[in-house]
C-alpha positions as CSV (number, residue, x, y, z in Angstrom):
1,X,100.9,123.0,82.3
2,X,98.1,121.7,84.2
3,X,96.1,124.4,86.4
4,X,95.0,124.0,89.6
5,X,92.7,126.1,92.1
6,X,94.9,125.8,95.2
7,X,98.6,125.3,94.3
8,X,100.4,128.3,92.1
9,X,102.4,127.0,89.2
10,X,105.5,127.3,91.3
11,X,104.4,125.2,94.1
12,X,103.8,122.4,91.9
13,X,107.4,122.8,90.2
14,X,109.3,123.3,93.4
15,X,107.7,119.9,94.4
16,X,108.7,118.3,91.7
17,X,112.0,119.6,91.8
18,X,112.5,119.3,95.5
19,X,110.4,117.1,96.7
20,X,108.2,119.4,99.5
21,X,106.3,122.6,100.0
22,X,105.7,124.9,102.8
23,X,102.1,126.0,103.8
24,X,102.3,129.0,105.8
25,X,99.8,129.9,108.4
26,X,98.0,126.8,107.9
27,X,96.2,126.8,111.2
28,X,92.9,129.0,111.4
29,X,92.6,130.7,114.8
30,X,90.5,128.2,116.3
31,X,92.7,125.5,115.2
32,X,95.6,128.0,116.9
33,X,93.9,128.1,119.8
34,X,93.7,124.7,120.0
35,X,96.7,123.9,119.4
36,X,98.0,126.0,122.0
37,X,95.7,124.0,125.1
38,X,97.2,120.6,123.4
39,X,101.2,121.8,124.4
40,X,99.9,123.3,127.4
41,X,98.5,120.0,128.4
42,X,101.2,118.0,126.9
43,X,103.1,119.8,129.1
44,X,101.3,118.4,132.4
45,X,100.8,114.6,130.6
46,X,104.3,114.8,130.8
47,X,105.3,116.6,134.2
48,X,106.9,119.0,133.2
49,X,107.2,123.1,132.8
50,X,108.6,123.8,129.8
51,X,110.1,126.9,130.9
52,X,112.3,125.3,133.4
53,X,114.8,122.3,132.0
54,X,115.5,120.7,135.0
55,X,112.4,118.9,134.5
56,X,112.6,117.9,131.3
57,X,112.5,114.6,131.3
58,X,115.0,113.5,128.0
59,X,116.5,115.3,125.1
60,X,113.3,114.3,122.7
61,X,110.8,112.3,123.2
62,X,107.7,111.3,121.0
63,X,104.7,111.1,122.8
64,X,101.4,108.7,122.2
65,X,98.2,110.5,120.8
66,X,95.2,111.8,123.3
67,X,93.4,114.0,120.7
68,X,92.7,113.6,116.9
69,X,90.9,115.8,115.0
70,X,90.4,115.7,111.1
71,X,92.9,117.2,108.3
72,X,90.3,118.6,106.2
73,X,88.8,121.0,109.5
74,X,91.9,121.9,111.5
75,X,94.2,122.6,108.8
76,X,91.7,122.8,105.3
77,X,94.2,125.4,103.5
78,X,96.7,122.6,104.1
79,X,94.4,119.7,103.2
80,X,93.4,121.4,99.8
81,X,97.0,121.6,99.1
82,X,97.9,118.3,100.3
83,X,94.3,117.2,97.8
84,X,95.9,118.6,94.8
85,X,99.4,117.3,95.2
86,X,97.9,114.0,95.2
87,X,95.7,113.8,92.3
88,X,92.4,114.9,94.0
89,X,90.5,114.6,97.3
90,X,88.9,111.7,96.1
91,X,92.3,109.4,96.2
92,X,93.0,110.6,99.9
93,X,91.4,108.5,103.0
94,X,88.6,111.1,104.1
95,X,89.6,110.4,107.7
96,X,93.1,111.3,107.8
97,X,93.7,113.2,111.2
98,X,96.3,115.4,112.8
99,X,96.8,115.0,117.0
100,X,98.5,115.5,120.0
101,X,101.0,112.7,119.7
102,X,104.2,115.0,119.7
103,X,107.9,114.7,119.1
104,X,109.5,117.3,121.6
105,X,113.1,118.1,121.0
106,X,114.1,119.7,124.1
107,X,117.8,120.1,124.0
108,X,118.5,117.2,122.0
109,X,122.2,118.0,120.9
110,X,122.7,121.4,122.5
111,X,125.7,120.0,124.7
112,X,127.8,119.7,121.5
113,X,128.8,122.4,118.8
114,X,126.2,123.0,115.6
115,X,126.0,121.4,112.9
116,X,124.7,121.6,109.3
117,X,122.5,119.0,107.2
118,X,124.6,117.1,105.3
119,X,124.9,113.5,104.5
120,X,127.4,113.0,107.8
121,X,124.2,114.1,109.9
122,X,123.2,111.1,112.0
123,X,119.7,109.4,111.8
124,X,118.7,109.3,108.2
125,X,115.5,107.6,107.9
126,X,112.5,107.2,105.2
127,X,109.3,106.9,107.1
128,X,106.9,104.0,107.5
129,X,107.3,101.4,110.1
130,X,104.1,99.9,110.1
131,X,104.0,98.3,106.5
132,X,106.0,96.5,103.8
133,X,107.3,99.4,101.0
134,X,106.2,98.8,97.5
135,X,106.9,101.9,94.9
136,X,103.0,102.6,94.3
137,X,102.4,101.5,98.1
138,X,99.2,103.3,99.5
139,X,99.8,104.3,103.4
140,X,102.0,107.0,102.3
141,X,100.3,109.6,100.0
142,X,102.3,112.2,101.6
143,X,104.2,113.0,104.8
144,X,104.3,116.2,107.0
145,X,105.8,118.6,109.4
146,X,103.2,120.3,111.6
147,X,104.8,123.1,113.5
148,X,102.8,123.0,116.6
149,X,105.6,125.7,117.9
150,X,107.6,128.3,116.5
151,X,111.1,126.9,115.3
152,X,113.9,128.9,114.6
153,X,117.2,128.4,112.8
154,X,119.6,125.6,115.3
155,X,115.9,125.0,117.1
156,X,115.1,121.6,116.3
157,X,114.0,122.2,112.5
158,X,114.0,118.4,110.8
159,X,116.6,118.1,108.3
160,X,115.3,117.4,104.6
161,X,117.5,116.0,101.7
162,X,115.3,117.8,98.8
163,X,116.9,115.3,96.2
164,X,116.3,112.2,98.4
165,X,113.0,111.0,96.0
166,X,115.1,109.7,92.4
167,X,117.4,107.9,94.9
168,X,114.3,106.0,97.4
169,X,112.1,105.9,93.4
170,X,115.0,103.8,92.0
171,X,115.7,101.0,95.3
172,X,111.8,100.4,95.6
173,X,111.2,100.2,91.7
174,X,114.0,97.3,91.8
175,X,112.2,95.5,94.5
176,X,109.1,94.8,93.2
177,X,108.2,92.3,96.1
178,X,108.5,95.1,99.0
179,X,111.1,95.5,101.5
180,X,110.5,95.7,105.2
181,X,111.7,99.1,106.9
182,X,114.7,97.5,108.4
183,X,115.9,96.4,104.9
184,X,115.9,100.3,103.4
185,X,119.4,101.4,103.8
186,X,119.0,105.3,104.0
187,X,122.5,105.5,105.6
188,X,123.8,104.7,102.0
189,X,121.3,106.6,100.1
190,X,122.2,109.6,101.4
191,X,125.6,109.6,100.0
192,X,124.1,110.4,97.2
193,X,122.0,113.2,98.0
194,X,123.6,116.6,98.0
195,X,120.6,118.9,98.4
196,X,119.9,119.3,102.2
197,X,117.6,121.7,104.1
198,X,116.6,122.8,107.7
199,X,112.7,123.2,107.8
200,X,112.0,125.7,110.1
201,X,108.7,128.0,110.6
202,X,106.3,129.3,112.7
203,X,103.5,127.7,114.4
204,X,100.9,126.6,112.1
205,X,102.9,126.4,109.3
206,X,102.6,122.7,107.7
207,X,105.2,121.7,105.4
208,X,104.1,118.8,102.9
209,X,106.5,116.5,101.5
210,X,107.0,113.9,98.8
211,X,106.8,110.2,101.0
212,X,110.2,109.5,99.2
213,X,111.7,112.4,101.3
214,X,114.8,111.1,103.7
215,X,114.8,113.3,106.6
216,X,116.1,113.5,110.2
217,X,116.3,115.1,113.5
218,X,118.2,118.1,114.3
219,X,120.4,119.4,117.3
220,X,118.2,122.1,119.4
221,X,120.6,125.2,120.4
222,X,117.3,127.4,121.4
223,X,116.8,126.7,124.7
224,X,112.8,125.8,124.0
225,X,110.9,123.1,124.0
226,X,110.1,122.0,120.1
227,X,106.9,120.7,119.9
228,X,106.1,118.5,116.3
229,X,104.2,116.1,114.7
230,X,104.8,114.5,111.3
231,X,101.3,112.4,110.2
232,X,101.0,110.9,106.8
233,X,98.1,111.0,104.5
234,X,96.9,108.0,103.1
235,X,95.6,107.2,99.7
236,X,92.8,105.0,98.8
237,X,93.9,103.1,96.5
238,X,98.3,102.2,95.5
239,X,100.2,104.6,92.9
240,X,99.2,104.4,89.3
241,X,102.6,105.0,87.8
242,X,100.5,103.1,84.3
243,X,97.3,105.9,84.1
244,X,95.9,106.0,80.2
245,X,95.6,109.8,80.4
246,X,99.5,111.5,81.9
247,X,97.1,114.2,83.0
248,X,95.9,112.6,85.4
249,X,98.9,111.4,87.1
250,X,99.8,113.2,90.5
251,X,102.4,115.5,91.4
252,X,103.5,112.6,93.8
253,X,103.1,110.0,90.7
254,X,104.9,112.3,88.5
255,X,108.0,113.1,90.5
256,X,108.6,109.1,91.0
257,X,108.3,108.7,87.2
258,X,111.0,111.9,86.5
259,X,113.1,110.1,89.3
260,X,113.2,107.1,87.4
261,X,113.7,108.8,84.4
262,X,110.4,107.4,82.4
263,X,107.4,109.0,81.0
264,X,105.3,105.9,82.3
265,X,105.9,102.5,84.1
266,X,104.0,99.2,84.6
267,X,104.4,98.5,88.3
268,X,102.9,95.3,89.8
269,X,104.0,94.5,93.2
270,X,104.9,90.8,93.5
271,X,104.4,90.2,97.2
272,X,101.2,90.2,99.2
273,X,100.8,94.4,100.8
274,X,101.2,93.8,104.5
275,X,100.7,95.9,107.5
276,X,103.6,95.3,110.7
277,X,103.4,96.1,114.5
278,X,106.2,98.5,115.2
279,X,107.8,98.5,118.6
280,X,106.8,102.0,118.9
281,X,103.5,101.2,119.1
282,X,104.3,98.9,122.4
283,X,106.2,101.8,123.8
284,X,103.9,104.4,123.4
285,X,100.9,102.6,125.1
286,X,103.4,102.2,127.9
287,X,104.0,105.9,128.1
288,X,99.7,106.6,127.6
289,X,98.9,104.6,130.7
290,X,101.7,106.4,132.3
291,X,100.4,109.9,131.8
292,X,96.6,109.0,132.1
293,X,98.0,107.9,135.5
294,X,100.1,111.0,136.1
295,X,97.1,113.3,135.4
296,X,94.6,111.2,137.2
297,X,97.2,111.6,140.2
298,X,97.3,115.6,139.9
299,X,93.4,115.4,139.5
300,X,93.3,113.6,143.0
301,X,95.8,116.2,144.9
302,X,94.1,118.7,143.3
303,X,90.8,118.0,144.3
304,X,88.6,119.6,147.2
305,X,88.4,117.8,150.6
């Protein structure tokens, strides 16, 4: 088995298997630190006190980006993990970043009784709504879960389906000329997962998963605000499902090609690789102006006659 300096053996098996992996502590203090001013002031962009739900504004909400600050210095433990599990640091865009844009679950749910992953959960979802999805396709080396707060069991945790990547490996391998998000039916894929998780953790903790991972948003019973973010890294250059040498295929490479069931596979895109504007994009520059406004308003009040 191939060795590497950052992941243990069972790391790299579990992702394989499962399709993610859980970096605890992955924050430094600084980085905690930090981290703690960017909820605090999320906190104000938005209006809010966090310890005091009447004025929360809805049940979840994901917020545009103030801050960015690069993978490799806020979270390097994380980022040499992330390097390995995708073939080397050299593959990854150097500039990927982690910010402030976060997805707070408030209460989202907590009016109605608990309930379990499973493939009835609503809100199914493979990520990426800003380009066309080949198999090998390059704006997803990997996703992640950044626990910017602590979340407990019932507190928000996203739901995983660990056995999600053979299913999303097979529908993209059969459309070599890319389907748009809108056309990747993870409402039907998930019938035929059966291995489901809640990720939960501390703050700091980073959990890194396979791109093929369907996932989705949880009920929040704890009473406190959730505070997330869920970047991807990017890769250079597309998948290389074809490499001469199999050691030098990718723990992400390599658990597409066990999906599918082959050793190796020749995979050429036949469609031009395209980038799209999603509407999220349109609503979250609505909601920036909005807070820069809100805070430029306290600033005012605040200031000295």
């Amino acid at each position: 088995m191939k060795t590497y300096k950052h992941l243990t053996e069972e790391q790299a098996e579990h992702f394989l298997q499962h399709g993610y992996i859980v970096v605890h502590d992955a924050f430094p203090q600084e980085s905690r630190e930090k981290a703690a001013a960017w909820t605090d002031f999320a906190c104000e962009r938005l209006g809010i006190d966090r310890k005091d739900p009447t004025t929360w504004p809805k049940s979840r909400i994901h917020m545009p980006y103030w801050n960015y600050v690069p993978w490799r210095e806020f979270a390097p433990k994380a980022w040499d993990i992330a390097s390995e599990l995708v073939g080397g640091a050299d593959r990854m865009q150097a500039d990927c970043s982690l910010g402030d844009g976060f997805i707070v679950n408030f209460a989202d749910g907590a009016d109605r009784p608990w309930q379990p992953p499973s493939a009835q959960s609503p809100g199914w979802h493979k990520d990426g709504d800003f380009f066309l999805h080949f198999l090998d396709s390059p704006e997803q080396a990997l996703l992640s879960l950044v626990l910017w707060s602590d979340i407990e069991p019932r507190g928000g945790g996203t739901f995983g389906a660990g056995d999600s990547v053979p299913v999303v490996s097979r529908l993209l391998a059969q459309h070599p000329e890319g389907l748009e998000p809108k056309d990747i039916d993870a409402k039907t894929m998930i019938q035929e997962c059966h291995e489901f998780v809640e990720f939960t953790g501390k703050m700091g903790d980073i959990i890194l998963l396979h791109p093929y991972i369907l996932h989705a948003s949880s009920q929040n019973h704890s009473g406190t605000p959730r505070f997330l973010t869920n970047p991807a890294l990017h890769l250079l250059e597309p998948m290389n499902f074809n490499r001469p040498n199999p050691d030098d295929f990718s723990l992400v490479e390599q658990a597409v090609l066990r999906g599918l069931g082959v050793e190796r596979l020749d995979f050429q895109p036949t469609s031009p690789r395209r980038q799209l504007e999603p509407e999220r994009k349109r609503i979250q520059r609505m909601m920036l102006e909005e807070e820069k406004a809100r805070i430029e308003e306290k600033a005012r009040i605040g200031a000295p006659a």
